[in-house]
Residue, then its C-alpha position, 0 to 999 in steps of 0.5 A: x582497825x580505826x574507828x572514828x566516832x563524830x558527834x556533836x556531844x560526848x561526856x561530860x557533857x550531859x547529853x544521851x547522844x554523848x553517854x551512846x556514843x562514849x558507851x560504844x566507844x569505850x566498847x570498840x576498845x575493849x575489842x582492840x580497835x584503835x578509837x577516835x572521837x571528834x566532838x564539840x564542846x559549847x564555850x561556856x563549859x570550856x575554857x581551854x583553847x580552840x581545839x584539844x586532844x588528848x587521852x581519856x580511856x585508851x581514846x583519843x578524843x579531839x574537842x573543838x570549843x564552838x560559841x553556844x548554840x543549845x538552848x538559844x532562839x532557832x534562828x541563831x541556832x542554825x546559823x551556827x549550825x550551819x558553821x559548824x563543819x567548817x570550824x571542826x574542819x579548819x581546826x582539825x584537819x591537820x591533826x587528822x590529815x594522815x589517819x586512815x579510818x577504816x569506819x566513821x560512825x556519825x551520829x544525826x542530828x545535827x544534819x550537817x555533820x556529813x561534811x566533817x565525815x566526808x572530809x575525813x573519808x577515804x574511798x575504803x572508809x566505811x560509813x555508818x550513821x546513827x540516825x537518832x532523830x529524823x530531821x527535818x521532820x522532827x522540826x516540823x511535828x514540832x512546829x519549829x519549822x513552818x516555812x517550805x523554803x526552810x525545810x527544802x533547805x534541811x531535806x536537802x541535807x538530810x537526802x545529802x546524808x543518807x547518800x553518803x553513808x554506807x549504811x544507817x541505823x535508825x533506832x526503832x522499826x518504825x523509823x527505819x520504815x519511815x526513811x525508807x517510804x520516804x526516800x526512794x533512793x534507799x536500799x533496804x539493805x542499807x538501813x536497819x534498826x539499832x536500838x539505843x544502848x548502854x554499857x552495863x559495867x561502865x559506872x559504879x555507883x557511888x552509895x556514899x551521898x545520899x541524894x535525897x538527904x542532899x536535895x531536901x527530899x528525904x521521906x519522899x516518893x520520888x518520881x524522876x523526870x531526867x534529861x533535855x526540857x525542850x518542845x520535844x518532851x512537853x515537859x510543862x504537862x507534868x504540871x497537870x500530874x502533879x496536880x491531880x497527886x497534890x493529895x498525896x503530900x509525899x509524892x514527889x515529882x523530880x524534873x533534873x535537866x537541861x534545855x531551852x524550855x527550863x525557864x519557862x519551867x520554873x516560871x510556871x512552877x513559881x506562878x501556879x505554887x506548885x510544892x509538889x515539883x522540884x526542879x534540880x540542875x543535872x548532876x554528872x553523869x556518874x553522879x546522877x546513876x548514883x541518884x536515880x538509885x535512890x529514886x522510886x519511879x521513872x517518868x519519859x514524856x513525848x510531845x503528842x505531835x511525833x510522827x517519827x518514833x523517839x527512844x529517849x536515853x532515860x529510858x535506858x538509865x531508868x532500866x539500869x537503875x532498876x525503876x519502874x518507867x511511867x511514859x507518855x509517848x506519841x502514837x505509833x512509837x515502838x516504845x509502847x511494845x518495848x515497854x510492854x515486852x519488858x514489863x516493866x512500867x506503864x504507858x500511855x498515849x493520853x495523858x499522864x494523868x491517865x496514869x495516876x492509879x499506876x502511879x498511886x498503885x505503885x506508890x503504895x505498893x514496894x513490891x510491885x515497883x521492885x518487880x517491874x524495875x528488876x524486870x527492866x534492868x534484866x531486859x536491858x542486860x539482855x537485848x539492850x547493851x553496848x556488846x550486842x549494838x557493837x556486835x550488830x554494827x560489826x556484822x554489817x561492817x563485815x557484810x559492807x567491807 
């Protein structure tokens, strides 16, 4: 069958969203589906024409060069936002106009992605959503959006995208719950739980570079914070961590990524002479599997202010690459239990300082990080794999078509 996937990022750009979907996607294929993938590229990272299409592991990937968008002032960002279908659409819709797609897979956030997966639908065509944040509540925990009239603006979308899809997959219980109480219109059987995924045979790492060697931090214990530093991560608290381990001359905290807050970061680093935190530019995503390899621990970080639940990507990459997790997460957040049926780190709705001896236990102590990160890596190739969300998402499509 073809299948298009709609997302707003895809490799290699560095986002989670991009590495779920690219990951599902190269799974579809591997099944014999025909696999398109509609996405967006910022201008700063393309300097090609408006719109391209070509082939990249048997899918046809279509790229629209948009203005930038991440990490600007909220104001500019969803004005943009708000024109974003209607470029994508302007500039693919003769490119697509006489494809039939039997399932459009759209992954929320952004809201508004539902007018491209409308536009591309046919009355036969299956449509199911990822739903990964809940939006607008997520703006609003996160004290991003503080007006009525802005969130009536947003919730009337979101209501917009729930009715059009023909199924969505939320990516913890708790969230699938939460849509439910929270939309009345909904059906149980038209929203269930997909836990995030990764394709275990995608990448190999490449053993060559040493990373440390590279970075200067060879000799060190490192602990690894990778991915977006932005309000939802709180990302500023690893400061007090690092703090309480400036004893401990060896132990290193890595922050490695991209977002609004990143400056800011550096600028607290700089006033408070922190010597104990490094932050780095993300590497490619290849690159960067290949890094957290020769890293020693894991660390997530949610803001305390979540009421809907948060899977963080790095969660999966730290499994896969066998590193004992430290997290600090919202509470309530089905994570906790994840973390704990895996056994394969420890967690905390406090504060991460709260996990200092952890981390100092760990620190000291090589088996004990070997056996929770092995124990991390066997649970994601057991419950957590590209196969099994595709195999979950085809059983439903056989139950819906």
């Amino acid at each position: 069958m073809k299948v298009l996937f709609i997302s707003e990022t895809y490799p290699p750009v560095i986002r989670a969203s991009g590495k779920i979907i690219r990951d599902l996607a190269v799974e579809f294929k591997e099944h014999g589906h025909e696999v398109y993938v509609l996405t967006l590229i910022e201008e700063e990272h393309w300097k090609s024409s408006g719109v391209k299409i070509y082939e990249e592991d048997g899918i046809k990937i279509i790229r629209v060069k948009v203005k930038k968008y991440k990490g600007i002032n909220y104001v500019q960002r969803g004005i943009i936002e708000e024109l974003l279908p209607y470029k994508i659409i302007n500039k693919t819709k003769k490119m697509l106009k006489n494809i039939y797609f039997d399932l459009i897979i759209t992954h929320s956030p952004p809201l508004n992605m539902y007018k491209v997966t409308k536009c591309f639908s046919s009355e036969k065509t299956l449509k199911f959503l990822f739903l990964r944040d809940i939006h607008p509540q997520t703006g609003v925990d996160l004290g991003i959006i503080n007006n009525k009239l802005v969130y009536f603006f947003y919730r009337s979308k979101e209501k917009k995208l729930y009715k059009l899809s023909d199924h969505i997959f939320t990516q913890f219980p708790s969230n699938t719950q939460f849509i439910l109480e929270n939309n009345a219109f909904l059906s149980s059987e038209k929203v269930s739980t997909l836990y995030n995924f990764k394709k275990i045979s995608n990448f190999k790492r490449n053993e060559n570079i040493n990373y440390l060697k590279k970075f200067n931090l060879e000799g060190n214990f490192i602990i690894i914070y990778g991915g977006n530093l932005s309000k939802a991560q709180d990302v500023e608290k690893l400061f007090q961590l690092a703090e309480n381990l400036i004893e401990f001359s060896k132990i290193k905290i890595v922050i490695m990524g991209f977002g609004k807050d990143k400056e800011e970061l550096l600028a607290i680093k700089d006033k408070k002479d922190i010597h104990n935190v490094v932050i780095l530019d993300p590497l490619p995503i290849e690159e960067y599997e290949s890094f957290l390899g020769q890293c020693h621990v894991g660390i997530i970080h949610l803001n305390e202010n979540f009421k809907t639940q948060n899977f963080p990507g790095k969660t999966l990459d730290y499994m896969y690459a066998g590193l004992p997790i430290i997290a600090k997460i919202n509470r309530g957040n089905d994570l906790e239990e994840m973390i704990s049926e895996a056994n394969c780190g420890y967690v905390t709705t406090g504060n991460l300082v709260d996990l200092r001896d952890k981390i100092i236990n760990l620190y000291k102590n090589e088996n004990l990080r070997v056996e929770l990160g092995r124990n991390g890596r066997k649970f994601l190739e057991e419950n957590l794999t590209a196969e099994k969300a595709y195999e979950e998402i085809m059983r439903v499509y056989n139950t819906r078509g």
